[in-house]
N, C-alpha and C positions, 0 to 999 in steps of 0.2 A: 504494500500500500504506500502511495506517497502523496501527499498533501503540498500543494504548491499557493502561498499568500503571496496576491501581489497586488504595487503600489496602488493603492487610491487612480482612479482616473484610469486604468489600464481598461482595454474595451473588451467585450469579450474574443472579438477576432482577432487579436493580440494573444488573448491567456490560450486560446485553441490551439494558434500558430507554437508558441511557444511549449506548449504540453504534444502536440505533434512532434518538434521537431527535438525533443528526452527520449521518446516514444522510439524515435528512426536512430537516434545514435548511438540510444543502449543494445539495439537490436531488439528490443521487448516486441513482443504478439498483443496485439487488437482485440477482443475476445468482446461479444457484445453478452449482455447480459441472461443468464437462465431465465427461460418459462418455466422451466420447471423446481421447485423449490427442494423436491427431495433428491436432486442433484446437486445444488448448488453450494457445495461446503456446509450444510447445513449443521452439521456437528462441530466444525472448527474455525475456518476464517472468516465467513461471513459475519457470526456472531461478535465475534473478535472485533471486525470493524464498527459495530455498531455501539460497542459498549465501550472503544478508545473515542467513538465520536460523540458519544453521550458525556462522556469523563473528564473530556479535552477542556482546559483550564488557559486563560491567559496569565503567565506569571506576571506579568505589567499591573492588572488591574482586578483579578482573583475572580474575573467573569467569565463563565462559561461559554463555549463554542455557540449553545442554542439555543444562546440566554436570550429574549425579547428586548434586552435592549433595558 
């Protein structure tokens, strides 16, 4: 998993371009998302990501990734 923040004001056809072009130089695979859920890591990484981005804390200001603000 990797999480890319970036500057204020970046557009998204910027943050695309730039998440494409990590994608082509690590050699990393595209892989679109499961329909089906009782394939999809269900026992391990899925869960995994869901509960580092529930968990995910700003050390700067002690607020939460999915905090309203």
């Amino acid at each position: 998993m990797r999480i890319f923040f970036y500057p204020e004001g970046t557009s998204v056809e910027q943050a695309v371009k730039f998440a494409n072009s990590i994608v082509l130089s690590n050699r990393w695979q595209k892989v679109n998302r499961y329909d089906n859920p009782d394939t999809d890591f269900t026992e391990g990484f899925i869960p995994r990501v869901h509960k580092i981005l529930d968990e995910f804390v700003w050390t700067d200001t002690n607020e939460k990734l999915n905090s309203d603000g």
